[in-house]
Structure formats: C-alpha cells, structure tokens
C-alpha positions as CSV (number, residue, x, y, z in Angstrom):
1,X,4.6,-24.7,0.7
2,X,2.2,-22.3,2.6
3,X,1.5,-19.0,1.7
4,X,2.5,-16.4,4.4
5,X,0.6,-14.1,5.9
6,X,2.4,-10.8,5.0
7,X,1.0,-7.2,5.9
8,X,2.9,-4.9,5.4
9,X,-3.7,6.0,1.5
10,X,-7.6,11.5,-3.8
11,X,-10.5,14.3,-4.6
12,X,-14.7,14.0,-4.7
13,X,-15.9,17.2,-5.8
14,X,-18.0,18.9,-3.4
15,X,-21.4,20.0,-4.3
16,X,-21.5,23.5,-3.2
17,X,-21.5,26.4,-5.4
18,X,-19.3,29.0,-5.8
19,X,-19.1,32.6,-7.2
20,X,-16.9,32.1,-10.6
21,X,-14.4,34.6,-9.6
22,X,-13.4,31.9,-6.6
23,X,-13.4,29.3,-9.0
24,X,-11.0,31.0,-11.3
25,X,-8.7,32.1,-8.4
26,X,-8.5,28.1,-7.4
27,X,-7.7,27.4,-10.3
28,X,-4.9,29.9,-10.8
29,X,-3.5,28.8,-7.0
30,X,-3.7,25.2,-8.4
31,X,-1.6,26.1,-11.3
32,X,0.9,27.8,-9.2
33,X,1.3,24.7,-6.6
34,X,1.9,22.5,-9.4
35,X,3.8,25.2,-11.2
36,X,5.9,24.9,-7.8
37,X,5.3,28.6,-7.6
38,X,4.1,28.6,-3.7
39,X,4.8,32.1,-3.1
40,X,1.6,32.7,-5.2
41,X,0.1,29.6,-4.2
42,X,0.4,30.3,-0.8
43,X,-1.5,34.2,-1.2
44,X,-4.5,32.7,-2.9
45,X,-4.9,30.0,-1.0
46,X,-4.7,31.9,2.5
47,X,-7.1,34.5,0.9
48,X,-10.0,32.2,-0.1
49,X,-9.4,30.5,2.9
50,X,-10.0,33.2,4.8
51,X,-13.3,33.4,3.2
52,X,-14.3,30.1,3.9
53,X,-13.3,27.9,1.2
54,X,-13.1,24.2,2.0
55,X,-10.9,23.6,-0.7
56,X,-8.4,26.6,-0.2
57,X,-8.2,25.7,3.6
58,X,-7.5,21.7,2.6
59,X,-5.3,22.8,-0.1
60,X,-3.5,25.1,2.8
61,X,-2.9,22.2,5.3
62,X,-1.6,20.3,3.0
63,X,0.9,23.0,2.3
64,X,1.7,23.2,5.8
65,X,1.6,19.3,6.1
66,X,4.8,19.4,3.3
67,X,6.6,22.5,4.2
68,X,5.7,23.8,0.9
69,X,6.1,27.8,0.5
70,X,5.7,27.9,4.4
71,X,8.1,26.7,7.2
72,X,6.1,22.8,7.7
73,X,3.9,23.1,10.3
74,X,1.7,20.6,11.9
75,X,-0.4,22.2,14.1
76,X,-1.1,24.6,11.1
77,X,-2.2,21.8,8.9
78,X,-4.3,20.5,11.4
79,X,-6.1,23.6,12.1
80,X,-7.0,24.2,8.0
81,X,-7.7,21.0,7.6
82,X,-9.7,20.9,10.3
83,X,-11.8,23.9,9.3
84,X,-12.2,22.4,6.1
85,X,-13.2,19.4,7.2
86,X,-16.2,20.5,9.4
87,X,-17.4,22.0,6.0
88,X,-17.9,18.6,4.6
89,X,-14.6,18.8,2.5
90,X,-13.9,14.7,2.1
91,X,-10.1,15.1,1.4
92,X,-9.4,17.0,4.7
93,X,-11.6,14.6,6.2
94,X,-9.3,11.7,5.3
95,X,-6.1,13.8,5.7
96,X,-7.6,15.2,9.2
97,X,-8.0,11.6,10.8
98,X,-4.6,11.0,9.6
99,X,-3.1,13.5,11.8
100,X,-5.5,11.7,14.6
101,X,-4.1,8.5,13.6
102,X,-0.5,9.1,14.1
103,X,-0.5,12.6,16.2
104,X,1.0,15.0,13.9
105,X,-0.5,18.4,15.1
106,X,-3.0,16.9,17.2
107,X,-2.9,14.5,20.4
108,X,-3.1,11.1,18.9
109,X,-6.6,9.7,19.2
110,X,-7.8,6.6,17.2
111,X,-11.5,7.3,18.1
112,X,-10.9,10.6,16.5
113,X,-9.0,9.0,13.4
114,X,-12.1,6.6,13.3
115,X,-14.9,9.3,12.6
116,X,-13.0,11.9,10.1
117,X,-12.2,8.4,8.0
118,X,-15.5,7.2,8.3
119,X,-17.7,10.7,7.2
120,X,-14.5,10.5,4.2
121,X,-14.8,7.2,3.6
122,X,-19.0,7.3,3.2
123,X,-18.5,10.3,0.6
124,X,-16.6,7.5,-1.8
125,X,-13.0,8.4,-0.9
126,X,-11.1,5.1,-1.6
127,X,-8.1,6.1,0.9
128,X,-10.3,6.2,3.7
129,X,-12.0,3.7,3.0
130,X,-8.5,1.5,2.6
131,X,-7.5,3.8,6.0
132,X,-10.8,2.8,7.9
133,X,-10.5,-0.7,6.6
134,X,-7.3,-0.8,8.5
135,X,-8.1,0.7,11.7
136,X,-10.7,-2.9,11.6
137,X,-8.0,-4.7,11.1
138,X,-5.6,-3.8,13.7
139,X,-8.3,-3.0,16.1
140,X,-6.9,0.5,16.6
141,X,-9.9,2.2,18.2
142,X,-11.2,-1.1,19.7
143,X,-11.4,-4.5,19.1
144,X,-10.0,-6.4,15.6
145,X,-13.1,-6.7,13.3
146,X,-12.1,-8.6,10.2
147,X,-15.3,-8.3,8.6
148,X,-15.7,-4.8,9.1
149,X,-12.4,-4.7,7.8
150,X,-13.1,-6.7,4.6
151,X,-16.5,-4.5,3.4
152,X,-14.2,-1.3,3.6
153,X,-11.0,-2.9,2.1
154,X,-13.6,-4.3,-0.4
155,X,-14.9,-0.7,-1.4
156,X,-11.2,0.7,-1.9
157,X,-10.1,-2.5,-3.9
158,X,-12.8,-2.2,-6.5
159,X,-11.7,1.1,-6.9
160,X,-8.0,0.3,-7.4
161,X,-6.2,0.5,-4.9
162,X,-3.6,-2.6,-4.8
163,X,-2.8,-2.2,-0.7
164,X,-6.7,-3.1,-0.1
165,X,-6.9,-5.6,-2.6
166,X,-3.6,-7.2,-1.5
167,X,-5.5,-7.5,2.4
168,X,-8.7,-9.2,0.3
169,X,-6.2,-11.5,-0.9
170,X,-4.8,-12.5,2.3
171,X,-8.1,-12.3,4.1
172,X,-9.6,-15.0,1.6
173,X,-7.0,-17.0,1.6
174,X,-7.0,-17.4,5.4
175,X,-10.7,-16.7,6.1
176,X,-10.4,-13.5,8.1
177,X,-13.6,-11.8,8.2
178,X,-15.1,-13.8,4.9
179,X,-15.5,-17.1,4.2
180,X,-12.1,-18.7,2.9
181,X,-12.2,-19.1,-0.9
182,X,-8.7,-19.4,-3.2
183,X,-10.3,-18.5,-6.0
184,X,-11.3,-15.0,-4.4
185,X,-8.0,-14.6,-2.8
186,X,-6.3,-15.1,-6.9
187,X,-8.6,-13.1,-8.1
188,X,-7.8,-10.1,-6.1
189,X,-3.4,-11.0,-5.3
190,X,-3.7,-10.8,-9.6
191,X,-4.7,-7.4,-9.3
192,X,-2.6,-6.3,-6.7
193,X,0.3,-8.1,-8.3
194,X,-0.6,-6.8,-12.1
195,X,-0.1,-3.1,-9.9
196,X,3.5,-3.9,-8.7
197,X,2.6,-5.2,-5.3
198,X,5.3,-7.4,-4.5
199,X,3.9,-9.5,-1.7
200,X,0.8,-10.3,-3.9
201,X,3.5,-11.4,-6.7
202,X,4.9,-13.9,-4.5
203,X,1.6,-14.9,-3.0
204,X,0.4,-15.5,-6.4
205,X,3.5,-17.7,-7.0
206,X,2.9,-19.7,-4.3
207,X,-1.1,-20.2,-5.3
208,X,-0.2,-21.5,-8.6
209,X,2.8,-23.5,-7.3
210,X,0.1,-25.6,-5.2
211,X,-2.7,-25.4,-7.3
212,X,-5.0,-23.6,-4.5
213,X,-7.4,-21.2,-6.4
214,X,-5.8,-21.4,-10.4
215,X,-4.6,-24.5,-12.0
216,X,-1.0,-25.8,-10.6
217,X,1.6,-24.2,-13.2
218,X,5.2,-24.3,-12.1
219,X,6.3,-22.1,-15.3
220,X,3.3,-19.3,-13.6
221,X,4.5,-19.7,-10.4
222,X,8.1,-19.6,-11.4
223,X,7.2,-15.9,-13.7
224,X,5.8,-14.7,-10.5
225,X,8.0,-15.4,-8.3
226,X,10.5,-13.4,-10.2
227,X,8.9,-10.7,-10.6
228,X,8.9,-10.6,-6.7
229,X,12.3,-11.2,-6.2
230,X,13.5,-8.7,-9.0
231,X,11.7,-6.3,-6.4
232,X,13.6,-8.0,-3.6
233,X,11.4,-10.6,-2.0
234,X,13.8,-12.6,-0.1
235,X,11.0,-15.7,0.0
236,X,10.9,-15.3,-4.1
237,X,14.2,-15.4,-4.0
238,X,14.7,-18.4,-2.4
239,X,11.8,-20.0,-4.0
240,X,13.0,-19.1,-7.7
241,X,16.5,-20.4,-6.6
242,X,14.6,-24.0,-5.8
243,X,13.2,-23.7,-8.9
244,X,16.4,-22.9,-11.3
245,X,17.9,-25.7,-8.8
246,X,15.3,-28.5,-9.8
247,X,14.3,-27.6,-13.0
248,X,10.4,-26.9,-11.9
249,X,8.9,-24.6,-14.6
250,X,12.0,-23.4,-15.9
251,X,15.1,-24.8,-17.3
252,X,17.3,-26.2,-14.8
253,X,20.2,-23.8,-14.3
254,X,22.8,-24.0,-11.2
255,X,24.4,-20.6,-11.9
256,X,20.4,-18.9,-11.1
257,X,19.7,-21.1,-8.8
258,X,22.9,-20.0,-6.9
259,X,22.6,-16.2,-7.7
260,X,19.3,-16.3,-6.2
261,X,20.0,-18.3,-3.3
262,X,22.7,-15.6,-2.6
263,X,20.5,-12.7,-3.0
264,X,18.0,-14.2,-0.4
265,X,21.0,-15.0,1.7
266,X,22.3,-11.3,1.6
267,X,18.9,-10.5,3.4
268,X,19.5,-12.8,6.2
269,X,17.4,-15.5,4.7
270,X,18.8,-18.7,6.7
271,X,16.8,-21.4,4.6
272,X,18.9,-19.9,1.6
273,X,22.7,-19.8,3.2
274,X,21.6,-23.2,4.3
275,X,21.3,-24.1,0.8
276,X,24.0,-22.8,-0.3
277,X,26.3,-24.2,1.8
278,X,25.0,-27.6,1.1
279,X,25.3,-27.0,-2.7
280,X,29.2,-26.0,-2.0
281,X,30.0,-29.4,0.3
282,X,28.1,-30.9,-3.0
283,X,31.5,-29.5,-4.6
284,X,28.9,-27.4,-6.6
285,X,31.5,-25.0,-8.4
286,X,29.8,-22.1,-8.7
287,X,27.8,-22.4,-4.9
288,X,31.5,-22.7,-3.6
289,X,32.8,-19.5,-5.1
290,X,29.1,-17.6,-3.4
291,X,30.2,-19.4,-0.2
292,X,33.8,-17.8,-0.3
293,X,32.8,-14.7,-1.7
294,X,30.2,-13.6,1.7
C-alpha cells in the first residue's frame, strides 16, 4: 500500500524607534482591537497611520481586510498595507503579496506576490516563507522548482508550521526537490501529524504499515490511521476498517471494521462500498444491515 501524494499562512518586530507616546497609543489601539472595541481602534490606528506608522497602517489593512469597525474593503487594505509595506513592515509584506496572489484589492499578479513574500519571507516570517515555498511548488510565477520549494518550506517547518512540514514529508518521501529519504519524510509527517494535520496522520499510518522510514508496527499504523479517520480521512477509514476486518494491530472486530467501511463509503469511497457489499453476500450480519441502511 503506497502512500498518496496529498496536497491539500505572524509578527517580527521592526527595528525602528519610536517616540514613547506612539508606543503607548499602539498599544492602547491594540487593546481595543482585541477588546473588539473598533470604534476606538479604528481612531488610533488611522491617526498614527497618518503619521507614518508601519504598524498602525498594517494594523489598518487588516481592519479593512476583515470588515472590522469599517465597511471591508479591499482596495483599502491594499493601499495601508501597501504603504506599510514599502516601510519595511514584514507582516504587510506577507499580507500584501497575498492580495497579489489571489487579487483581492489589487490586479492579481504572481510576480508581484513573489517579491512582497520574498523581502517577508528573508526578515524570518515563517508564513511567507511557507507562502513562497508554495508559489515553488506550483510554479505560480514560473516554472515548478521543487528544490526552491523545499529550502523555504524547510525554513517555515523548523519554525512550526505543520502545512510546510507536511510538504517536507511528501517531498522526501517521493524525492521532489531532495533526495528521497523515509526516514526524513517520518520525521517531519510526525510532526505535522503530532499538530493535527490529518493527511500526515494517515501518511504516517501508511509508513509504519510498510515499514518505509520506522520499524513496520501494525498496532502504530492502526493508532494513526484513526486518528485520521476520526478527522474524516476517507483512506483512514477504509484502511482502519481492513484492519478491524483482519485483525492487523488491533483486535479483530467485524462491527468496526463495518462502521468504518461505511463512514468511507458515505464519502464516495468505492473500494469501501465494494467491501461492504462483499461482507453482506458473505451473509456478514452486521455488513448487511449497512448495505440496507444507505
């Protein structure tokens, strides 16, 4: 059983110095936002903005970006973030080449998308770099460049961020831009997975179901798998329903072998209605009474 190839974006002070008085007002407009007081938000933003405050004006767009306090407004939130942006701000940066990315308040443009997430992205910011990482991928402002791809997803994954480490996962299992290694690709699907990121559970599953990367465990494989389809992987559904079926790493139980078979087969999954039906001309009680019951 083969793994499949499943694919499914925070602040860096800025060292600049400001009178205290600013510093205080930010801090008060802060307070306010998450006080969910935008009225007075809003005022102290738009005045320090005014003046030239990167932060105020990307606090502002993202204002504008939500609808928060002000009617949502794209071109808005492009213009402040924008302006703070060009200051050097690294959060409007990544936020900026957003809006380029998808064409929220701007005309879409990838090569646009590509420099905001890059100057971002070199100031630390782990979104853009997991943002730039997959502009490589997908070859959205040129050509697919896997490797590329990897050294940026490689940056955000070491600083968390389960979507990036999920692609390293992927990329090492199939050799996409690195050299193929299993034990690289468990290493990072563990962390991803250990975050809640479903695909890694089941890609972990299937890694210690064959042995490739971690020793072969069918009680591992059968946890992980679980976990997935208790999130509603239809594959770790199916897989965990083979694995209640033939007693591999658990005890062999029909009735959750069945109910998982279903739950996959409620998604569309055909391998799994397949299954079921088989059970059922078996004269497999409770796979009869699923059959009947769709």
């Amino acid at each position: 059983m083969k793994a499949k190839f499943l694919f499914l974006s925070f602040f860096v002070g800025l060292y600049i110095v400001v009178p205290l008085v600013h510093s205080e007002a930010l801090e008060e407009g802060k307070a306010a936002y998450e006080e969910e007081e935008f009225t007075t938000a809003l005022h102290i933003f738009l005045s320090l903005a005014e003046e030239g405050d990167s932060e105020a004006q990307s606090l502002l767009g993202g204002m504008y970006l939500r609808g928060h306090g002000v009617p949502q407004d794209f071109l808005q939130a492009a213009e402040w973030y924008r302006r703070s942006a060009e200051l050097g701000n690294p959060l409007a940066q990544n936020n900026l080449a957003w809006m380029y990315e998808v064409g929220r308040g701007v005309e879409k443009n990838y090569q646009e998308a590509m420099k905001w997430y890059r100057l971002s992205a070199e100031e630390g910011v782990a979104g853009a770099q997991q943002n730039l990482g997959l502009m490589y991928f997908y070859g959205r402002a040129g050509g697919v460049n896997y490797s590329e791809a990897a050294q940026w997803f490689r940056l955000s994954a070491n600083q968390g961020l389960a979507k990036s480490q999920e692609y390293l996962g992927n990329m090492y299992y199939y050799g996409a831009g690195v050299a193929a290694d299993y034990e690289e690709s468990a290493k990072w699907f563990k962390l991803a997975a250990e975050q809640g990121s479903v695909t890694s559970q089941y890609q972990l599953g299937v890694l210690h179901l064959n042995g490739e990367g971690v020793p072969q465990d069918d009680g591992i494989a059968a946890e992980w798998f679980h976990r997935a389809a208790e999130q509603g992987d239809d594959q770790a559904q199916y897989n965990l329903g083979a694995m209640y079926e033939n007693g591999w790493g658990v005890s062999q139980d029909y009735e959750e072998a069945v109910k998982w078979y279903a739950m996959a087969a409620q998604q569309g999954l055909e391998e799994a209605q397949a299954v079921l039906e088989e059970l059922a001309e078996a004269g497999l009680e409770v796979a009869i009474d699923a059959v009947n019951a769709e």
